[in-house]
C-alpha positions as CSV (number, residue, x, y, z in Angstrom):
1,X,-40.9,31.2,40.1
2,X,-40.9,34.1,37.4
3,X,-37.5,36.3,37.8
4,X,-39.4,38.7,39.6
5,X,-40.1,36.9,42.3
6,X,-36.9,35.2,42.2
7,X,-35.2,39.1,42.8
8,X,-37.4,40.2,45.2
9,X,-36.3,36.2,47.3
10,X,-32.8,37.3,46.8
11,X,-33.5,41.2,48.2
12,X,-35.3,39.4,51.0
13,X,-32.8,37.4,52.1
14,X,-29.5,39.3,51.6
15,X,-29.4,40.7,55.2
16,X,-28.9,37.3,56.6
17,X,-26.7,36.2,53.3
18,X,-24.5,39.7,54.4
19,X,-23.9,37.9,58.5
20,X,-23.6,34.8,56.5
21,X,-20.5,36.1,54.6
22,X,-19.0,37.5,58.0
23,X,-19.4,34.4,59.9
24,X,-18.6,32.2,57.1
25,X,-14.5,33.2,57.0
26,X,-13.5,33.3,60.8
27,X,-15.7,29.9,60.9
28,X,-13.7,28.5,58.8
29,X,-10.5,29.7,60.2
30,X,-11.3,28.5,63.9
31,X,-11.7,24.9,62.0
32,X,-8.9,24.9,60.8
33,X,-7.1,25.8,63.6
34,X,-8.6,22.7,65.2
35,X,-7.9,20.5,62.4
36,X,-4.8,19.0,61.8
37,X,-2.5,16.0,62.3
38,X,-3.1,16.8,66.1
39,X,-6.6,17.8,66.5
40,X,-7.6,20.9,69.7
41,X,-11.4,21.3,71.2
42,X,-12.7,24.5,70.3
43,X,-11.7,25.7,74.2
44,X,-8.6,25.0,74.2
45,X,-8.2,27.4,70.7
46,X,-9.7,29.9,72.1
47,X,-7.3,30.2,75.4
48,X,-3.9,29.5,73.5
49,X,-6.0,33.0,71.3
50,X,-6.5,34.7,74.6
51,X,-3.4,33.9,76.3
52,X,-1.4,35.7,73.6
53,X,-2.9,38.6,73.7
54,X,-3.3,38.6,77.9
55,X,0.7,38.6,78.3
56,X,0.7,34.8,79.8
57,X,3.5,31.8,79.7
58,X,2.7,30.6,75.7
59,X,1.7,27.0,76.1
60,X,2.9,23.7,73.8
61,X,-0.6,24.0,72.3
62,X,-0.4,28.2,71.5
63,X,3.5,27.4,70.1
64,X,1.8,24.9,67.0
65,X,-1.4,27.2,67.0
66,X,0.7,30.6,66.4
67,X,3.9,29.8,64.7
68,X,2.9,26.9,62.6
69,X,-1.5,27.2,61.9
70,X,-2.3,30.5,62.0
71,X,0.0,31.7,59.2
72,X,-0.9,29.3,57.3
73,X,-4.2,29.9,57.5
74,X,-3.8,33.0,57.3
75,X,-2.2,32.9,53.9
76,X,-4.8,30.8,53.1
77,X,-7.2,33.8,53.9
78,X,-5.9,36.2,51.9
79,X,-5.1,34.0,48.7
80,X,-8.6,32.3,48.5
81,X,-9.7,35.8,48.6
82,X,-7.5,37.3,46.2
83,X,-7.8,34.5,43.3
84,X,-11.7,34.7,44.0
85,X,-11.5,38.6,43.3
86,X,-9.2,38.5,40.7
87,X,-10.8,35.9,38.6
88,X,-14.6,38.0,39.8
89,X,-12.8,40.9,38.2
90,X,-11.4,39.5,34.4
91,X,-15.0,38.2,33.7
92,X,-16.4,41.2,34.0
93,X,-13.7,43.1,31.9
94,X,-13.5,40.2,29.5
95,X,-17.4,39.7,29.3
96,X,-16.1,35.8,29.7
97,X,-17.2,33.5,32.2
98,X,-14.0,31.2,31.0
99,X,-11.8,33.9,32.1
100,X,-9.3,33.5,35.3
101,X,-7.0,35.3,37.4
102,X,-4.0,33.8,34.8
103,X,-5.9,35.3,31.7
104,X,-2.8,37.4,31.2
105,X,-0.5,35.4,31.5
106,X,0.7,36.4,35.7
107,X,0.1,32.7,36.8
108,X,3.0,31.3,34.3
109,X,5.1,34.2,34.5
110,X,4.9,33.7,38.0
111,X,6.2,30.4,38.2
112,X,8.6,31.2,35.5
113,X,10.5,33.4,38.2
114,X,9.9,31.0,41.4
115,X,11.6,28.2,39.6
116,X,14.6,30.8,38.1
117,X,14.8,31.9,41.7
118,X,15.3,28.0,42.9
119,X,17.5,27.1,40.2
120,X,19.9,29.8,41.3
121,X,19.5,28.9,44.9
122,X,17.4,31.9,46.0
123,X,15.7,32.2,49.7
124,X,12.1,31.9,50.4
125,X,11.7,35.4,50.2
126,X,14.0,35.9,46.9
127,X,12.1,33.0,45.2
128,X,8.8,35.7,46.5
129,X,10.5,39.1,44.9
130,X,11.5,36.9,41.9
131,X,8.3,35.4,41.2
132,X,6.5,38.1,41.7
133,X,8.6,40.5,39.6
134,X,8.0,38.1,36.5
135,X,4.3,38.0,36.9
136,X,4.2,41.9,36.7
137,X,6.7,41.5,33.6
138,X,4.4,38.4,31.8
139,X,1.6,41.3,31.9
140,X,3.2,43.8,30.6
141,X,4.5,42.1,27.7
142,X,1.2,41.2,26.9
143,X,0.2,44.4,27.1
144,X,3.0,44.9,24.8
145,X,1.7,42.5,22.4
146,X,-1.7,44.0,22.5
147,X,0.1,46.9,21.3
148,X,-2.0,48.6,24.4
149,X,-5.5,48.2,23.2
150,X,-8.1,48.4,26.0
151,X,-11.3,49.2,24.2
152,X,-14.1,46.8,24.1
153,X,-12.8,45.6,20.5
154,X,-9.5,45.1,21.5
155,X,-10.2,43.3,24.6
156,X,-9.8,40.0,22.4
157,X,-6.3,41.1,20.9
158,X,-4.9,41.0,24.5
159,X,-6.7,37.8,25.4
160,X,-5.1,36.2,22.9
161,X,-1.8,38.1,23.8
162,X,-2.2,36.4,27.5
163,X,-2.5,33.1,25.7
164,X,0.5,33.6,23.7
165,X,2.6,35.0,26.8
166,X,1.4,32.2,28.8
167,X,2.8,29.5,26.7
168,X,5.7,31.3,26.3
169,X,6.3,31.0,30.1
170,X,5.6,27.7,30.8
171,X,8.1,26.8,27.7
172,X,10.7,28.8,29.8
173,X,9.5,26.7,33.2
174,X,9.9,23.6,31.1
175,X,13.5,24.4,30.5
176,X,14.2,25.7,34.2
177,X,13.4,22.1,35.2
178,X,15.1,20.9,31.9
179,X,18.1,22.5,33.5
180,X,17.3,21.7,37.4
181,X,19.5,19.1,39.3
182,X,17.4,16.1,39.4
183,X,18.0,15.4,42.5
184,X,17.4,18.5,44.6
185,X,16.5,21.4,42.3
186,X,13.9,19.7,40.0
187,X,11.9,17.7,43.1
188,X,11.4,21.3,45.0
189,X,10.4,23.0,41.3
190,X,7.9,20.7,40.5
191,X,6.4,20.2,44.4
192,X,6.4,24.6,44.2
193,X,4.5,24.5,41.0
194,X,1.6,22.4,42.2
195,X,0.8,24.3,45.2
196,X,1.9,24.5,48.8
197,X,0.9,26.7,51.7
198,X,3.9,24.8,53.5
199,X,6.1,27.7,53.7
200,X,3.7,30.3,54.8
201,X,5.1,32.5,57.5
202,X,4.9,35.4,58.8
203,X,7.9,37.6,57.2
204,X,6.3,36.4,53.9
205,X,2.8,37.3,54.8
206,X,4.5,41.1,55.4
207,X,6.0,41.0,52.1
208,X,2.8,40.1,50.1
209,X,-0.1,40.8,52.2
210,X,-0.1,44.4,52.0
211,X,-0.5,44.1,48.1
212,X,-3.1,41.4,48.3
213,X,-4.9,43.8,50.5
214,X,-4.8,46.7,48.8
215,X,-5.6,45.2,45.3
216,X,-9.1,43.8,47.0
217,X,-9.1,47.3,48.6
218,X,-9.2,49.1,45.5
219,X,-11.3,46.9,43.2
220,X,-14.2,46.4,46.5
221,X,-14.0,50.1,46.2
222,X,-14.9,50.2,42.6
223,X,-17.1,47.5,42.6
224,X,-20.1,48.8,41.2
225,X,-18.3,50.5,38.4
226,X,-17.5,47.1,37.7
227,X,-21.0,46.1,36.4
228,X,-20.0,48.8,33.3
229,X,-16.8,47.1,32.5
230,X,-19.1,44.8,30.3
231,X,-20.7,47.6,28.3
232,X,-19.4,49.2,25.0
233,X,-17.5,52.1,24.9
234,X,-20.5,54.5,24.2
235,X,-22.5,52.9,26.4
236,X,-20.0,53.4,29.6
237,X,-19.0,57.4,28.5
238,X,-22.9,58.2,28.6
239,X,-23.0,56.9,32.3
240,X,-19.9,59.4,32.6
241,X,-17.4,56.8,32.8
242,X,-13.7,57.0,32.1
243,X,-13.7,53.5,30.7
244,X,-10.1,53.2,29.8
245,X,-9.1,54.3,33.2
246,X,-11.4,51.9,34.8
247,X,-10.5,48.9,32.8
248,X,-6.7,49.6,33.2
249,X,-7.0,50.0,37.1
250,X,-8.9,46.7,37.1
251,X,-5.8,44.9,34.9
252,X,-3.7,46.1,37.8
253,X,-5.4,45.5,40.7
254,X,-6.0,42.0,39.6
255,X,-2.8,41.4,38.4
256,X,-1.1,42.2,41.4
257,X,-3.3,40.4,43.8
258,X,-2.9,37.0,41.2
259,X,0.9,38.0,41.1
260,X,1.2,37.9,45.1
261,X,-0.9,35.0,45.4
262,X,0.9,32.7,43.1
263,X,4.6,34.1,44.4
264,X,3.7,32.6,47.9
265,X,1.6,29.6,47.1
266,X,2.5,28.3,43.7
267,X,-0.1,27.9,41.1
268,X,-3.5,27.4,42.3
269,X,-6.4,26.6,40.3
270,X,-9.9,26.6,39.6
271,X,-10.1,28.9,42.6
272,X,-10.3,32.2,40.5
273,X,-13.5,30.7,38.3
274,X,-15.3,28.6,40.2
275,X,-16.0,31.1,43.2
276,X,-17.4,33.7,40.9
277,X,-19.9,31.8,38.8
278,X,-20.9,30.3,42.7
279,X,-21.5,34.1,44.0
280,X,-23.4,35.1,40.6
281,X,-25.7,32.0,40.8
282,X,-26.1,33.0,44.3
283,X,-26.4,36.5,44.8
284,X,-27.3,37.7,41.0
285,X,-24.8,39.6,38.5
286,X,-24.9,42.9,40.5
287,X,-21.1,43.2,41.6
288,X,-21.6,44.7,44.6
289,X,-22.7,41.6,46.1
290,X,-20.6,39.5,43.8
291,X,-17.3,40.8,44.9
292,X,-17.5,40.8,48.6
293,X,-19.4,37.2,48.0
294,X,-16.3,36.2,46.7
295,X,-13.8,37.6,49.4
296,X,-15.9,35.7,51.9
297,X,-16.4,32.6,50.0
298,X,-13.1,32.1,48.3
299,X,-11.3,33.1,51.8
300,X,-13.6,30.2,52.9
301,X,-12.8,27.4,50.3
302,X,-8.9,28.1,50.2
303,X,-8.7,27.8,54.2
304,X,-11.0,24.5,54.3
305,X,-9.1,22.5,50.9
306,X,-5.7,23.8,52.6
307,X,-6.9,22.4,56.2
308,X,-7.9,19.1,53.7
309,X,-4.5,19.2,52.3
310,X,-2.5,18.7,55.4
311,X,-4.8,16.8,57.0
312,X,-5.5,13.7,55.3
313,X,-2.4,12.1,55.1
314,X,0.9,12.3,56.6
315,X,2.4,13.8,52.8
316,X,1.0,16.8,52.6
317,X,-0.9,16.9,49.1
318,X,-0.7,19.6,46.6
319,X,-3.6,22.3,47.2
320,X,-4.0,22.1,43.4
321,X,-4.9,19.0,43.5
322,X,-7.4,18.8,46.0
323,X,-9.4,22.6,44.2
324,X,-9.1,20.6,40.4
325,X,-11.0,17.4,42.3
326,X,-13.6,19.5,44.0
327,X,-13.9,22.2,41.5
328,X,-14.2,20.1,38.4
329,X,-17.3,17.8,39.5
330,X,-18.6,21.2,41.2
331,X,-18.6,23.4,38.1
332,X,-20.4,20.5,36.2
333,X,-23.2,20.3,38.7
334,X,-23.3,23.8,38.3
335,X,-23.5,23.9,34.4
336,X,-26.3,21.1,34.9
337,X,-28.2,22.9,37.1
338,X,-28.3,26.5,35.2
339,X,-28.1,24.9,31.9
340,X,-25.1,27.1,31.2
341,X,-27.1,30.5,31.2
342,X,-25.5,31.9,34.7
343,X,-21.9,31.3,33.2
């Protein structure tokens, strides 16, 4: 099949691909709100649903659904799609397909203040603030170290300024733990920085959703300026571009979805570049289907690993672990299969 044809299959097909992406999220949400330790029919979902909204008695079954489930899967929701998005976005303004939502360093400045936050005994939503706070701060002091440089030729100074900042961080989570007490501080450290959806509720949700939302809000908006972010300079003023404005909203908006993300889950990985490259091989390399491919699709895969992680044995495993298992063997197949020309 020559290229041609292969567009005009993907044009053919996209209004189906678009109810696809609809369907494909709240699927996935209704499973895992069936899927657990204690398993519900469909049915009996859907009334402990209605009954909340119709005023009734709550039943046993609508208690676990609302208070325990469905912000957890909500959570799961919004940070599958944020990473997804986030990681979309930094290839694009890096021109890398290697690049992920921790590319400047928010990931590890992230964790940097979770684990400060548990070492001094912080609440779930101080060890949120905290985290969060030093994800913004790991950014900007790679900006720093950039010496602000955002043209296409400087692009590479502050990837290798996120590098730097990055190792600096997870030097300064090394001697958080260093410092932890063994018994109760270091355990909870370590078990945060894998990552958990355990703690999801809903005063945390309230905290970081809103950012999460907005940040997807805002790049979704400018999602077809985001095929220019790969241009040069010239190239993106003669299309009438502000180019520095563009790529500095997109450091942001990314930014502060990865920074809320990580502040209520921990790290998460492989989420942020293997959706992306999945969406491009799928739907081309026009971003406006390749960035609400990825909300649907990484909102999808976070929500279906998470139901995974709680579900397949009594110790909850690590989130991290279970996205590195499936993503690894996944991106290989995917390398095989394009011969590394679609990343």
């Amino acid at each position: 099949m020559s290229k041609k044809d292969g567009r005009a299959k993907r044009l053919a097909v996209r209004p189906y691909a678009a109810v696809l992406l609809i369907v494909l999220p709240i699927a996935a949400a209704l499973a895992s709100l069936c899927i657990g330790r204690i398993s519900y029919p469909i049915g009996e979902i859907l009334n402990a649903i209605a009954d909340r909204f119709s005023g009734e008695e709550i039943s046993g079954t609508a208690v676990v659904i609302w208070n325990i489930r469905m912000p957890r899967i909500l959570l799961a929701l919004l940070c599958g799609a944020g990473l997804s998005v986030a990681g979309c976005a930094f290839q694009s303004l890096f021109s890398n397909p290697l690049a992920t939502p921790d590319t400047l360093g928010v990931a590890s400045g992230t964790s940097f203040g979770a684990a400060l936050a548990m070492l001094w005994g912080f609440g779930m939503i101080g060890i949120q603030v905290t985290a969060f706070a030093m994800g913004i701060a790991a950014v900007a002091l790679t900006w720093l170290a950039a010496s602000g440089k955002s043209g296409r030729n400087g692009l590479g100074s502050v990837v290798l300024a996120g590098i730097m900042i990055g190792s600096l961080f997870s030097a300064l989570v090394s001697l958080v733990k260093f410092a932890a007490d063994t018994e109760t501080q270091l355990p909870a450290i370590t078990y945060w920085l894998m990552g958990s959806l355990s703690g999801a509720g809903y005063e945390q949700l309230r905290l970081g959703a809103p950012i999460i939302i907005a940040g997807i809000a805002v790049l979704y908006a400018l999602r077809w300026k985001l095929n220019i972010l790969p241009l040069g300079d010239d190239e993106a003023v003669s299309l009438g571009t502000n180019i520095k404005l563009l790529r500095t909203v997109t450091v942001i908006c990314a930014t502060a979805v990865t920074a809320s993300c990580v502040s209520m889950c921990g790290q998460v990985g492989w989420v942020g570049l293997l959706i992306p490259h999945i969406c491009r091989m799928a739907f081309g390399s026009d971003h406006r289907a390749i960035l609400p491919a990825s909300v649907s699709i990484g909102a999808a895969f976070m929500a279906l690993v998470d139901t995974a992680a709680r579900s397949i044995s009594a110790a909850q495993i690590p989130i991290s672990v279970l996205t590195a298992i499936i993503g690894a063997p996944f991106f290989i197949i995917l390398m095989r299969k394009s011969g590394g020309h679609s990343l």
